[in-house]
C-alpha positions as CSV (number, residue, x, y, z in Angstrom):
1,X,-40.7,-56.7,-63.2
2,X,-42.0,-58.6,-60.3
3,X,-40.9,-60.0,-57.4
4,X,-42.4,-61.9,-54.8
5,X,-42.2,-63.6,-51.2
6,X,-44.2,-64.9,-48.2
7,X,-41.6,-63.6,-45.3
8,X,-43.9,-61.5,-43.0
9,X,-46.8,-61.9,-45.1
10,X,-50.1,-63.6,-42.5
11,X,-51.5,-66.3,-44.7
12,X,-55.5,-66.7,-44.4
13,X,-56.1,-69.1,-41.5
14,X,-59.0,-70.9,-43.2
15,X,-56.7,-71.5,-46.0
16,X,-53.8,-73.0,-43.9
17,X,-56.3,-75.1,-42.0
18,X,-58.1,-76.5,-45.3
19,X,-54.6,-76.7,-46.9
20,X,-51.7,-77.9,-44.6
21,X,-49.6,-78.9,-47.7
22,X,-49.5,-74.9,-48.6
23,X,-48.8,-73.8,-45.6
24,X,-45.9,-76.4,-45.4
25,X,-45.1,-75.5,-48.8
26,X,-45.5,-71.1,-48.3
27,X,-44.2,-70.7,-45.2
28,X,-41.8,-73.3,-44.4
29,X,-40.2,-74.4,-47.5
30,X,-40.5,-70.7,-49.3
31,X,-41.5,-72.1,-52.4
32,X,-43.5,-68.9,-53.8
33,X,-40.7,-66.6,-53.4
34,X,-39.6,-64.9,-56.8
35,X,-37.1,-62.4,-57.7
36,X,-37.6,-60.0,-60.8
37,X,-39.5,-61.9,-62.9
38,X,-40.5,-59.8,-66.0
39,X,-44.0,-60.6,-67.1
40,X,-44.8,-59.0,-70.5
41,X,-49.0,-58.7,-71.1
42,X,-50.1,-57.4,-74.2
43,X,-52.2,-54.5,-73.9
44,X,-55.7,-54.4,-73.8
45,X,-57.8,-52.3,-77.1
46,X,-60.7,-51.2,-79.0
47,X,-61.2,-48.9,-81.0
48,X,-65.0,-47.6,-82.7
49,X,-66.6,-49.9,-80.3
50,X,-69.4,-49.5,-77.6
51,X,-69.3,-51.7,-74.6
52,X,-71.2,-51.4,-71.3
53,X,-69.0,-50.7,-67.9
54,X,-69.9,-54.2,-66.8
55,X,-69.1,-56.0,-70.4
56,X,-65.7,-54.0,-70.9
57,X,-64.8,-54.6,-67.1
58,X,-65.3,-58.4,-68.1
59,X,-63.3,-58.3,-71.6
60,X,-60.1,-56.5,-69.2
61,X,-60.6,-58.8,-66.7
62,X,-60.8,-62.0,-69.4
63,X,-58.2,-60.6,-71.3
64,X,-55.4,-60.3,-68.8
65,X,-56.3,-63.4,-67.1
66,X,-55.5,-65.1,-70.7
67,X,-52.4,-62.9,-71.2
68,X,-51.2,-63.9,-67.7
69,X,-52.1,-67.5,-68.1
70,X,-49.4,-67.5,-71.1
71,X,-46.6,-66.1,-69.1
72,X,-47.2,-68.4,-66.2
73,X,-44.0,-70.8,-67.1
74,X,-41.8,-67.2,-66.6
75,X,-43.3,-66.9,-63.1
76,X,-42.7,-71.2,-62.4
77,X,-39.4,-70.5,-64.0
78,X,-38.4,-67.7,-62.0
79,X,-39.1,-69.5,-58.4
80,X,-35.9,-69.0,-56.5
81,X,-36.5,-72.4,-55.3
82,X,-35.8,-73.6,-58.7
83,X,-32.4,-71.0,-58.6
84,X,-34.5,-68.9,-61.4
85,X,-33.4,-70.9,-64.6
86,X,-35.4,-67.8,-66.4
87,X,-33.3,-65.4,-65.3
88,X,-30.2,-67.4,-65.6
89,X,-31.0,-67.8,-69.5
90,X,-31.9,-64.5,-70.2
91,X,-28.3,-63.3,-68.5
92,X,-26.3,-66.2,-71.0
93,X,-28.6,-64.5,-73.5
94,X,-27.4,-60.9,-72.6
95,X,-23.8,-62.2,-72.6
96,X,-24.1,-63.8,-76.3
97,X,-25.6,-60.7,-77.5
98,X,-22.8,-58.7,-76.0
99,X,-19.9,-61.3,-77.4
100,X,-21.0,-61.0,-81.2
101,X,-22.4,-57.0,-80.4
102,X,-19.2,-55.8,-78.7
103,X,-16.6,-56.7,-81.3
104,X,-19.0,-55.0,-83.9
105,X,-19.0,-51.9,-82.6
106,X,-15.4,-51.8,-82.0
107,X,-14.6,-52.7,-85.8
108,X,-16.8,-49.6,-86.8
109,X,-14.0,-47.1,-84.9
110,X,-10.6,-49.0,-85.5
111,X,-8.6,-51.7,-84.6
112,X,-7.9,-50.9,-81.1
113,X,-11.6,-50.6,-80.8
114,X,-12.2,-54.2,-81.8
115,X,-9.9,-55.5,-79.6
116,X,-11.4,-53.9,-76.8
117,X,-14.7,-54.5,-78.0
118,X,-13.2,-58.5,-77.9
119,X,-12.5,-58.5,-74.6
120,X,-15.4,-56.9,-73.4
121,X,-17.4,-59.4,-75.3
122,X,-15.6,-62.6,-73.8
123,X,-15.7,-61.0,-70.4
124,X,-19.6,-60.2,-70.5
125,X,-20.3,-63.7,-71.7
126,X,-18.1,-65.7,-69.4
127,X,-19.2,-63.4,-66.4
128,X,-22.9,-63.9,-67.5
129,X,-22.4,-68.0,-67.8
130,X,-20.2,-68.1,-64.3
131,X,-22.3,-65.3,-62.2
132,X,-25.8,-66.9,-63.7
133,X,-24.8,-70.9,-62.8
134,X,-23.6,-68.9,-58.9
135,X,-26.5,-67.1,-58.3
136,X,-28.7,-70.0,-59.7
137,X,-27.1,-72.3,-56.4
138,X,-27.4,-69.2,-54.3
139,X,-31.4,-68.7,-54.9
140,X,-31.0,-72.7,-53.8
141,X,-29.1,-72.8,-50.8
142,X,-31.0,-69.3,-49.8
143,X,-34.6,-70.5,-49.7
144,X,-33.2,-73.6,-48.2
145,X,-31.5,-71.2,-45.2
146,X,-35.3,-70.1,-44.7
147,X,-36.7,-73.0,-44.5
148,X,-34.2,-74.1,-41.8
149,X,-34.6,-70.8,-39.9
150,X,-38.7,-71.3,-39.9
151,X,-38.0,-74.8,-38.5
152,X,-36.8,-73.4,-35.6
153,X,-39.8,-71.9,-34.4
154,X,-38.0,-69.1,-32.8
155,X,-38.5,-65.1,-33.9
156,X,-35.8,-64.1,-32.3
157,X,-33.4,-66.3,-34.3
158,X,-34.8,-65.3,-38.1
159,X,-34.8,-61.6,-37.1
160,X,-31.3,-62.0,-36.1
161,X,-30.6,-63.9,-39.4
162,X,-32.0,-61.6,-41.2
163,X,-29.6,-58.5,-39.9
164,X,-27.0,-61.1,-40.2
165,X,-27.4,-61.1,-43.6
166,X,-26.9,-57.4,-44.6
167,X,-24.4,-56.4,-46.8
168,X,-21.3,-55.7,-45.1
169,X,-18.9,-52.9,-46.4
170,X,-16.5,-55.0,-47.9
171,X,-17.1,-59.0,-49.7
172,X,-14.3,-60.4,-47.3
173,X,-15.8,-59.1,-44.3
174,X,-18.9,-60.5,-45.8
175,X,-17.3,-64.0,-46.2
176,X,-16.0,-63.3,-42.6
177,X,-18.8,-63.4,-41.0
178,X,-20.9,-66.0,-42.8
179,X,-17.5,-68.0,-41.6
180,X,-18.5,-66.7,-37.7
181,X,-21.9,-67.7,-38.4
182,X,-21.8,-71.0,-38.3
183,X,-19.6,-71.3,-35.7
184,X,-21.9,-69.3,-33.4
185,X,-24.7,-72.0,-35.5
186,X,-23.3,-74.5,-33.5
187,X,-22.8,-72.5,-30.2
188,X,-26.1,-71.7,-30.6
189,X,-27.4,-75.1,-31.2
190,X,-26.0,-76.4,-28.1
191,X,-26.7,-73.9,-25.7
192,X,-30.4,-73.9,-27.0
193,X,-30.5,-77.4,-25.8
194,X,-30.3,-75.8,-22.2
195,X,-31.4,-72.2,-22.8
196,X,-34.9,-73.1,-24.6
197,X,-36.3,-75.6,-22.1
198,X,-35.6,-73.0,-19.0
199,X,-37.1,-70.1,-21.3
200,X,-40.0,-72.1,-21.9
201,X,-40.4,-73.1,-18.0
202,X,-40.4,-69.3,-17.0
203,X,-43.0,-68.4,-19.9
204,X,-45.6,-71.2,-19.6
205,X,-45.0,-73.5,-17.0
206,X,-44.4,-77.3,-17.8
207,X,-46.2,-77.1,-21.3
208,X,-44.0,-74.3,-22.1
209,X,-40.6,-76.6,-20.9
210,X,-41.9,-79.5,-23.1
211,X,-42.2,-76.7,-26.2
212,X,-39.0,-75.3,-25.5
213,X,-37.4,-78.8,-25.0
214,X,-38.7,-79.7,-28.7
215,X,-37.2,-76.0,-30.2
216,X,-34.3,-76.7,-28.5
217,X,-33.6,-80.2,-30.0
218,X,-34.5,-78.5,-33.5
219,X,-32.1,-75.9,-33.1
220,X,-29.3,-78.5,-32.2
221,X,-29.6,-79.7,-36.2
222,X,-31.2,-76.7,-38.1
223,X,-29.1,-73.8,-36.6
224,X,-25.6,-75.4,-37.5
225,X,-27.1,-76.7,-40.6
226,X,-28.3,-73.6,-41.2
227,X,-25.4,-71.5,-41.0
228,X,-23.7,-74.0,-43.5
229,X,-26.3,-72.7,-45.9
230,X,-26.1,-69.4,-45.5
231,X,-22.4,-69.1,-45.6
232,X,-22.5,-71.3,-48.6
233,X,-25.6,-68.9,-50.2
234,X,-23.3,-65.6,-49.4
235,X,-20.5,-67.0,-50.6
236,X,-21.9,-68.1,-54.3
237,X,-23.9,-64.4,-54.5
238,X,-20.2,-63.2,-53.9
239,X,-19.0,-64.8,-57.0
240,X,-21.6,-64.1,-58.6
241,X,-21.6,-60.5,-58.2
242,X,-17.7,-60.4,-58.7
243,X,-18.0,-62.4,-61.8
244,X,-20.8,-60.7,-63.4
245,X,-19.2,-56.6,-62.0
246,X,-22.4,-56.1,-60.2
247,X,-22.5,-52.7,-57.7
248,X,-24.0,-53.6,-54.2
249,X,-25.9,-50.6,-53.2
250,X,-24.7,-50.5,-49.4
251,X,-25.2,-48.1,-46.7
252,X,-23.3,-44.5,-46.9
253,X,-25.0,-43.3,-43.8
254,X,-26.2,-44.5,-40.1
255,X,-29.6,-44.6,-40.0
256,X,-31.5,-41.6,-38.2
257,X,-31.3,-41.3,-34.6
258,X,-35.2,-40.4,-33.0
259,X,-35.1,-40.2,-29.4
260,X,-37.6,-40.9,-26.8
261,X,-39.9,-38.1,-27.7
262,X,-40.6,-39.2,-31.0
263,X,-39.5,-36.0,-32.4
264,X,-38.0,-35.9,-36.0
265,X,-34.8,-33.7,-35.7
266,X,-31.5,-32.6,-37.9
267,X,-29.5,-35.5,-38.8
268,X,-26.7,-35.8,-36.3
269,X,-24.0,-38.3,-37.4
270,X,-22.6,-38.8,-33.8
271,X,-25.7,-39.8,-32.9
272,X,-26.6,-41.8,-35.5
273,X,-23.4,-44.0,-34.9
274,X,-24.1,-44.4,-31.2
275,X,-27.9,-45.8,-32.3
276,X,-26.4,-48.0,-34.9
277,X,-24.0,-49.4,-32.7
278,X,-26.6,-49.8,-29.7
279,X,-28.6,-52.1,-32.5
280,X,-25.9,-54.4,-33.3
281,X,-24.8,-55.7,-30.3
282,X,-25.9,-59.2,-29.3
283,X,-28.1,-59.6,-32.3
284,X,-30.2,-56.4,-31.0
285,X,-30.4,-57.6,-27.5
286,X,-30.2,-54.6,-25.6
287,X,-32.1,-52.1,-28.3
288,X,-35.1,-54.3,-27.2
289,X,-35.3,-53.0,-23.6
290,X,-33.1,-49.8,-23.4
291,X,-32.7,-46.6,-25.2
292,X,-30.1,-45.0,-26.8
293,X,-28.7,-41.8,-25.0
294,X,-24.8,-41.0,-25.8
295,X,-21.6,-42.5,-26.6
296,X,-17.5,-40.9,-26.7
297,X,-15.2,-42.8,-28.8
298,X,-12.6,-44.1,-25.9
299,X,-9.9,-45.4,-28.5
300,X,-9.5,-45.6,-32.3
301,X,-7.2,-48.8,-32.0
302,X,-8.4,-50.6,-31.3
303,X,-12.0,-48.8,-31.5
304,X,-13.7,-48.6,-28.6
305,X,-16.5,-46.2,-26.7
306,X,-18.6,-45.9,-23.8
307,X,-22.1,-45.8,-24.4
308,X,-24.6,-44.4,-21.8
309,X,-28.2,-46.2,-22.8
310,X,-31.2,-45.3,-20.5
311,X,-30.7,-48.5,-17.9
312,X,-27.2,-49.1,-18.3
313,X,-23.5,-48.1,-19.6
314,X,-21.8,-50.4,-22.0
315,X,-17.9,-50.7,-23.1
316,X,-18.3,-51.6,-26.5
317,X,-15.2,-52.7,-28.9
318,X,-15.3,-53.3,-32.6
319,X,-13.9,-56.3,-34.2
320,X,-13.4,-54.5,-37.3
321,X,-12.4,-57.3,-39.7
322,X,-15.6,-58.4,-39.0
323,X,-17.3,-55.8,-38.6
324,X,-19.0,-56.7,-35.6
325,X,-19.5,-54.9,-31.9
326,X,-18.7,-57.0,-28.9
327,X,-19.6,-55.8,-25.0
328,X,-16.7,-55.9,-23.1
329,X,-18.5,-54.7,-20.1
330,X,-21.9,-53.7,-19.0
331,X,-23.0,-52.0,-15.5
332,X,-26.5,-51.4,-14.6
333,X,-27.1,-47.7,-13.3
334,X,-28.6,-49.6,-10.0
335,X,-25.5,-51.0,-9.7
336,X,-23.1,-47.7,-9.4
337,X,-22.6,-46.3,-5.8
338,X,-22.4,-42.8,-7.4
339,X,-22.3,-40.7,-10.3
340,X,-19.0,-40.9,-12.3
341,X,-16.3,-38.8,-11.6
342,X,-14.0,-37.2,-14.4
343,X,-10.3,-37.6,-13.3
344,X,-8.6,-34.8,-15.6
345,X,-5.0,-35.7,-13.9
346,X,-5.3,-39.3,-15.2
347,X,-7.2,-38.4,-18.7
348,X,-9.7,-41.2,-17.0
349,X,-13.5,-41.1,-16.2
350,X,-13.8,-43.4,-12.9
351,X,-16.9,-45.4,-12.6
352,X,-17.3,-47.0,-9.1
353,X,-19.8,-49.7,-8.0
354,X,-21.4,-51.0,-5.5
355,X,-20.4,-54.4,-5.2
356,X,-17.1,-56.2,-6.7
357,X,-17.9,-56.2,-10.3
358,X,-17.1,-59.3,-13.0
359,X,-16.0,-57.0,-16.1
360,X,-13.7,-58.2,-19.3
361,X,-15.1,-61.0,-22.0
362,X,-11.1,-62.3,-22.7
363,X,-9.6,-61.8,-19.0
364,X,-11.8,-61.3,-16.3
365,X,-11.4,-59.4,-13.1
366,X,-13.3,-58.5,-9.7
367,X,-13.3,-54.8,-9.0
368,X,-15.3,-52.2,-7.8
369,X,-15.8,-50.5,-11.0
370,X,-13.9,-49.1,-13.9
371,X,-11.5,-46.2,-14.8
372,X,-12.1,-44.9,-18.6
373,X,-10.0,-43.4,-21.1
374,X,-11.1,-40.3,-22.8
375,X,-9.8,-38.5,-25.6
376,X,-10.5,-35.0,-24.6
377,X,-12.0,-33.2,-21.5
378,X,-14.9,-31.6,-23.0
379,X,-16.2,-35.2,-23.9
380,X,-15.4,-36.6,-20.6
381,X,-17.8,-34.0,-19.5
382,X,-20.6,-34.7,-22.2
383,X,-20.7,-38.2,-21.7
384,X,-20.9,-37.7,-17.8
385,X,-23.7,-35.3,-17.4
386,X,-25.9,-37.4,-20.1
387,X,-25.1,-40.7,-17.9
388,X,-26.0,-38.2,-14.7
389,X,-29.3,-37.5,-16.0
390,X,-29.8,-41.2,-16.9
391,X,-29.7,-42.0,-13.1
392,X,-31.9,-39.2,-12.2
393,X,-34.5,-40.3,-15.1
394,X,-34.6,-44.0,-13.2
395,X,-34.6,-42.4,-9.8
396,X,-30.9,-42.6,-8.6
């Protein structure tokens, strides 16, 4: 079984620069990517034979060369660019086998038997013909959803496709989310109009305006473009999975929460949940300069918590249909005009700040800070010493 792809590889410079076309062709268009292709190479042997180390290096060497020479049109046919027709006939193939197989075996234990052994026949080879054709137009549209995300020219943008594109627990939340992601193509596409020019200014001066001009002009047409084609991609490997009964191997577990230190220590699920959610919001945004510290669950409907990173605290609420996090509010430690203050009377932790505050994405409001729900004291308490020695960690 092999599979194959170009994503994060780094391509030989000389090569590129001798070979534009491959470039174009590997790293743009994602024409070399292959998914579980199986290559069968007849074995290499001799037997009463005396051969040299160099002469039976060269017979392996010749040999497999000639047996993978003959199973190159499984490797052209199993290009994802092509929707892998291989694979796509060797499924159909599976399903026939099962349609005349099935029934067979079924006879040999009884009528009821057989008719099961019917309908697991029909169901195998429909599924096989319905699920192949799907995933065929979802290798398609999924190579082309790379292509458009290179032609951006921004990082930032394919890594947050890429996260995008995890599995979500459920296939309508999946389908969900593809549909928010081509809204937010669009957002995206416009904004980076203004946003990429000013970016570029900051970084590298006019040069680096005239860049980010030209990646925000591409964005305009290949992120709403793009989101098309990955909603359209998700949505065929969805009926292709359903059709065919395929198990999606998701997550059962956060992943591992290693503090500052480095230090490998007992999985803490709390913890892990906390780091997870830090990670998801805005596409990874603030994972990339802060660090998570702790979190209290504030409310479980809607759910909602209050997570204490190393520069900041964040009010974080889950849109849980599609499974995404959204910051309702974020306050900079600088920003607080002194440690918070558990209010046991009100069930409440009181945050104040400095300066009148804009908090709230759906209704905003001025105030000088924010008064917290908790749902017991002894979190109130947790939450608030770990935010304390934040502040004293940045020199508050």
């Amino acid at each position: 079984h092999v599979s194959f792809s170009m994503h994060g590889s780094k391509a030989s410079e000389e090569l590129l620069a001798e070979y534009p076309l491959v470039a174009f062709l590997l790293q743009t268009l994602n024409v070399a990517e292959v998914q579980d292709v199986i290559l069968r190479l007849g074995y290499y042997e001799r037997t009463q034979d005396r051969f040299t180390v160099t002469k039976l290096t060269n017979e392996v060497t010749s040999h497999y060369q000639n047996q993978f020479m003959k199973q190159l049109h499984v490797l052209v046919l199993g290009l994802d660019v092509l929707g892998n027709p291989f694979g796509v006939i060797r499924g159909l193939a599976e399903g026939v086998e099962s349609f005349f197989y099935e029934p067979y075996k079924g006879a040999i234990e009884g009528p009821m038997e057989f008719a099961e052994g019917v309908a697991t026949g029909v169901r195998t080879l429909v599924g096989s013909a319905v699920g192949g054709a799907a995933g065929a137009f979802s290798k398609i549209t999924g190579v082309l959803g790379k292509g458009l995300a290179t032609l951006t020219f921004d990082e930032d943008y394919k890594i947050s496709r890429i996260r995008r594109k995890e599995p979500a627990t459920r296939a309508t939340t999946d389908i969900a989310v593809g549909g928010k992601n081509v809204v937010m193509g669009f957002v995206d596409g416009v904004t980076g109009v203004v946003t990429k020019p000013v970016s570029g200014a900051k970084e590298g001066g006019a040069s680096g305006f005239v860049k980010g001009l030209g990646k925000g002009f591409l964005g305009l047409v290949t992120r709403p473009t793009g989101g098309i084609v990955d909603f359209a991609s998700t949505s065929l490997d969805i009926i292709k999975r359903t059709a065919q009964q395929e198990e999606v191997v998701r997550r059962v577990r956060y992943p591992r929460h290693v503090g500052r230190d480095g230090l490998v220590r007992p999985y803490i699920s709390h913890e892990a949940m906390g780091f997870y959610i830090l990670n998801r919001l805005h596409d990874g945004k603030y994972a990339k300069t802060d660090t998570y510290v702790a979190h209290i669950t504030c409310s479980e409907s809607p759910p909602s918590w209050l997570l204490a990173t190393s520069k900041r605290l964040l009010f974080v609420t889950e849109i849980s249909f599609l499974g995404l996090y959204e910051v309702d509010w974020h306050i900079e430690y600088e920003e607080l005009k002194e440690e918070p203050v558990v209010k046991p009377n009100l069930n409440q932790i009181q945050i104040l700040t400095k300066e009148p505050k804009k908090t709230g994405t759906l209704k905003s409001t001025r105030s000088f800070g924010k008064m917290v729900k908790y749902r017991n004291i002894s979190e109130a308490r947790f939450i608030v010493d770990k935010i304390t020695n934040a502040m004293h960690t940045v020199g508050l």
